[in-house]
C-alpha positions as CSV (number, residue, x, y, z in Angstrom):
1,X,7.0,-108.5,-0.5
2,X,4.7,-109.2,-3.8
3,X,3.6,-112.2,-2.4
4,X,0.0,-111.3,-0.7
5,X,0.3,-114.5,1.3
6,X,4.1,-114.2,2.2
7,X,3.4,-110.6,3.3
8,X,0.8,-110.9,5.2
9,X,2.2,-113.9,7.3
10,X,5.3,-111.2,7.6
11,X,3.1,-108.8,9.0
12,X,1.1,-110.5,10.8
13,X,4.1,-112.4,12.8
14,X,5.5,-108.6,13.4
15,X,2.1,-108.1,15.4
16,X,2.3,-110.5,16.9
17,X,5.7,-110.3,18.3
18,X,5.1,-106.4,19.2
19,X,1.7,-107.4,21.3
20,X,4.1,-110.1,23.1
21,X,6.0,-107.5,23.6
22,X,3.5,-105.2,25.2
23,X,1.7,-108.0,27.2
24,X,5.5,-108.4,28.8
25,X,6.6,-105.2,29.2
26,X,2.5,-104.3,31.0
27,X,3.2,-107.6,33.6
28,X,6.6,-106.5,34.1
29,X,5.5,-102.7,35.2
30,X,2.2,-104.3,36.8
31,X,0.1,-102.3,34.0
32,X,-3.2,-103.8,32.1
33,X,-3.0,-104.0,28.7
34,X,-7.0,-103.7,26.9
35,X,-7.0,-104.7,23.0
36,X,-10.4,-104.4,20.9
37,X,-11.6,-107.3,19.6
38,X,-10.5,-107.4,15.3
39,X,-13.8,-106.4,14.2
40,X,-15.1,-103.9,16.7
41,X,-16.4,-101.2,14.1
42,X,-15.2,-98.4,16.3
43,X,-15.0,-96.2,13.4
44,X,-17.9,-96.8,11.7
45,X,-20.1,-96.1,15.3
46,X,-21.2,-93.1,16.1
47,X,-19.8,-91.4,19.1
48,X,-23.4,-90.2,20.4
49,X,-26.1,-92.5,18.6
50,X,-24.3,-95.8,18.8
51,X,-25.7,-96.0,15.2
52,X,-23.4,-98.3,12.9
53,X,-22.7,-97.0,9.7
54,X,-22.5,-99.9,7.6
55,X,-21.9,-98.0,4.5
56,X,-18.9,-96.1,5.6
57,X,-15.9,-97.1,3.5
58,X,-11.7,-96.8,4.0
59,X,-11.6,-93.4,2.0
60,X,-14.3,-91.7,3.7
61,X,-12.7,-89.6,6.4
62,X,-16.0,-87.7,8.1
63,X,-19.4,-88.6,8.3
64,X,-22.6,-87.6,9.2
65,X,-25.1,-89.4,11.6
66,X,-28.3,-90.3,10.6
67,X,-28.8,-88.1,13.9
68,X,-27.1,-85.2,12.2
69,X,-23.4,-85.5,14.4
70,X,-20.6,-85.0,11.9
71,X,-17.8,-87.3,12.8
72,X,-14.2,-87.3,12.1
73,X,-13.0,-91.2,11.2
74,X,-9.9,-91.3,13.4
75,X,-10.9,-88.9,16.1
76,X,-14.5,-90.9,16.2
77,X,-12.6,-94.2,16.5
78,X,-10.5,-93.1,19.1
79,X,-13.2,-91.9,21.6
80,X,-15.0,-95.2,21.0
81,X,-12.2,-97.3,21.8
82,X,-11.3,-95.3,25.2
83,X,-15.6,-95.4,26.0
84,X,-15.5,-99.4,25.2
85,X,-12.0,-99.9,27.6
86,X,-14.0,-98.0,29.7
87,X,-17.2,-100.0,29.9
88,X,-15.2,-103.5,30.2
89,X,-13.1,-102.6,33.1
């Protein structure tokens, strides 16, 4: 797929298809299904602060807190995402 526009209506039509899937397949076994909004900067908030790193970019992979917690990208994002499914049920 060279095409940038091509691919991305590719991929985005595969995500699309796999959260139709999910939202069936969560009715069907009378589960909720929670999905962050696009932009939620889960990664780029800090776990105990709730400071926003704005300057964070896609290659760093830990951080430090302007309140000195060192953070893991993935593992950081993670416990944000369960804390904000948290909050809105």
């Amino acid at each position: 797929l060279r095409n940038r526009r091509l691919a991305r209506a590719v991929s985005d039509a595969g995500f699309g298809e796999f959260l139709r899937q999910l939202e069936y397949k969560t009715a069907w076994y009378g589960s909720t299904l929670w999905a962050a909004d696009r932009w939620y900067p889960s990664s780029k908030t800090c776990g105990d602060c709730a400071a926003i790193n704005t300057g964070l970019t896609l290659s760093d992979r830990v951080w430090t807190c302007q309140c000195g917690s060192i953070h893991q990208r993935d593992h950081n994002a993670a416990r944000n995402l369960l804390a904000a499914m948290h909050a809105a049920t």
